[in-house]
C-alpha positions in Angstrom: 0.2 -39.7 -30.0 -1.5 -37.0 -31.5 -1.7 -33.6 -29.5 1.5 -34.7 -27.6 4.2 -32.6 -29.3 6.0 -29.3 -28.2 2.9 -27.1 -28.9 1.0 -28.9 -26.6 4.0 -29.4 -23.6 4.6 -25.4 -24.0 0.9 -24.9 -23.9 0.6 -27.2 -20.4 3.3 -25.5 -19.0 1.8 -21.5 -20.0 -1.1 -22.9 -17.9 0.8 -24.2 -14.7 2.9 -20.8 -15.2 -0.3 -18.7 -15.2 -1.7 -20.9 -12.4 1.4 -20.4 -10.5 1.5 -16.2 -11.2 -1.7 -16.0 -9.3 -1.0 -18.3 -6.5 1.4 -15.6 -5.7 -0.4 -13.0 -6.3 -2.1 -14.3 -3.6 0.6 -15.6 -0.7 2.4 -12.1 -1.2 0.5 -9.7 0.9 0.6 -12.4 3.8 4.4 -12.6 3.0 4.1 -8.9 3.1 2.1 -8.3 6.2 4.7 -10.9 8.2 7.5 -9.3 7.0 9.3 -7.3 9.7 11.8 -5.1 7.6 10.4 -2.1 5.9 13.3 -3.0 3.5 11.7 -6.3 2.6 8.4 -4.9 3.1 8.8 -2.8 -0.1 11.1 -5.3 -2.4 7.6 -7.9 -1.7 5.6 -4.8 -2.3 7.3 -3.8 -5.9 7.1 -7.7 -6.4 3.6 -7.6 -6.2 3.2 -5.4 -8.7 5.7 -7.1 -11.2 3.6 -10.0 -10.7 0.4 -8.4 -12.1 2.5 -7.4 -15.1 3.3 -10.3 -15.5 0.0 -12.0 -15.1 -1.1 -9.6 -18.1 1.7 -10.3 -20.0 0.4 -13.8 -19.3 -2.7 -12.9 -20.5 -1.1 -11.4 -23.7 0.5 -14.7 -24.6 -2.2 -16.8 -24.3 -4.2 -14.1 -26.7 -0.8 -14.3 -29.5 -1.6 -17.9 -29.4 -5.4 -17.8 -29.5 -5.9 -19.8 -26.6 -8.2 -18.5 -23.6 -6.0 -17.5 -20.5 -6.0 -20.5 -18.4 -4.4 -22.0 -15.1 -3.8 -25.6 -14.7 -3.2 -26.6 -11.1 0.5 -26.1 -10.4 1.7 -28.5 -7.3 4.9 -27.8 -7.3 3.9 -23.9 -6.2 1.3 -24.8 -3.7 4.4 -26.5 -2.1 6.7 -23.5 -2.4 3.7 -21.5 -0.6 3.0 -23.9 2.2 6.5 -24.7 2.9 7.4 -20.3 3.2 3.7 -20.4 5.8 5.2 -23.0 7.8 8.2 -21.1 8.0 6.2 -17.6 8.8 4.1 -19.7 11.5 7.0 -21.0 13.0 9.6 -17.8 13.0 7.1 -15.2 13.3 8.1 -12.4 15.1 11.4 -13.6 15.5 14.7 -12.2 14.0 14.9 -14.7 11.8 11.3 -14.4 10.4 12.7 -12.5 7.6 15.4 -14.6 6.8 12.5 -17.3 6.4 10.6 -14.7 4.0 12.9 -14.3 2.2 14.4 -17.9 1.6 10.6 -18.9 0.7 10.2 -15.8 -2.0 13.7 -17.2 -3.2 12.5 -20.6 -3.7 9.5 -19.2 -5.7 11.6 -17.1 -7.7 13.9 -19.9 -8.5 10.8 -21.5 -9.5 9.7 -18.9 -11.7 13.3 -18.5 -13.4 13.4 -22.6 -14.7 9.5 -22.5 -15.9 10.5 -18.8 -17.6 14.0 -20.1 -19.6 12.0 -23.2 -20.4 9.0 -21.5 -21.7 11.3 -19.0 -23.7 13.1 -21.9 -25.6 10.1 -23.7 -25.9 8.4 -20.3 -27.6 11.8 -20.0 -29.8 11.7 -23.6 -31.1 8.1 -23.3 -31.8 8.1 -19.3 -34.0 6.8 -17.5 -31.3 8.8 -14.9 -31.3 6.0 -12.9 -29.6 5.5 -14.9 -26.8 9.0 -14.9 -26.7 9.9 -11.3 -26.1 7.1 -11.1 -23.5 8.0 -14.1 -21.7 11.7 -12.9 -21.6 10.6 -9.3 -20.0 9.4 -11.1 -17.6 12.4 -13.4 -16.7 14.5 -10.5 -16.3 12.0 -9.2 -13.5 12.0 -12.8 -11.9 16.0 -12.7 -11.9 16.2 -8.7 -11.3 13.9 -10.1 -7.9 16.4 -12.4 -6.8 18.9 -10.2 -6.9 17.3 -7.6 -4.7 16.6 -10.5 -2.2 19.7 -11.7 -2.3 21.4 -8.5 -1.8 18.7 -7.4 1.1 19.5 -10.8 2.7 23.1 -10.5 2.7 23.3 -6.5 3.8 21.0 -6.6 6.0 18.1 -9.5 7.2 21.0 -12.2 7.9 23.1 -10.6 10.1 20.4 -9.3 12.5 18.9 -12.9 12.7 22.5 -14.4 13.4 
């Protein structure tokens, strides 16, 4: 099949990546605004900033490949970000509200960390060791997020909702 090789697959998946970047962009003030804890408040907060780095660096891929910056519509995100709604309609206000933030910014993050270390061999394979660099930059700030969440969750968020 012609036009069904790695170049295309990696190119698919820059566009449900990109797709999914802004789809963020966008729950993340509502994750912020729900948020109790100044704490997590601030780690959503620097997040959201990441993120529009990362939307650019995006942006700067797409231009080292000479495609235009695209989304294509990325399910499996939509569902990360309805699921962490439910849980913020359901727990709001409550103690455990930011347990529920932050379990649903884990599950995009854990999202974000498989597309990233696929896309990075995929760009490695293929010669694009541009795309590459940028696209691991990015991974690190995806993993360097988790962390922070993790570490908030485990100091601090879980044992006042127990």
């Amino acid at each position: 099949m012609a036009g069904k090789d790695l170049n295309a697959l990696f190119l698919h998946q820059l566009k449900d990546t990109y797709f999914a970047e802004n789809a963020i962009l966008k729950a993340l003030p509502k994750m912020m605004e729900a948020a109790q804890s100044k704490d997590l408040k601030v780690a959503l907060g620097v997040h959201q900033k990441e993120t529009e780095e990362q939307v650019k660096r995006l942006d700067q891929v797409f231009k080292s490949l000479g495609e235009k910056a695209e989304g294509v519509e990325c399910k499996a995100i939509q569902g990360i970000i309805a699921e962490g709604q439910e849980v913020m309609d359901e727990f709001g206000g409550s103690d455990a509200a930011d347990a529920g933030i932050i379990a649903a910014a884990q599950a995009v993050e854990h999202y974000e960390i498989t597309r990233y270390g696929t896309l990075i061999a995929w760009a490695k394979q293929l010669g694009q060791s541009e795309a590459e660099g940028l696209l691991k930059q990015t991974l690190i700030e995806e993993e360097n997020t988790d962390g922070v969440l993790s570490d908030l969750a485990e100091e601090a968020i879980n044992p006042k909702a127990a």
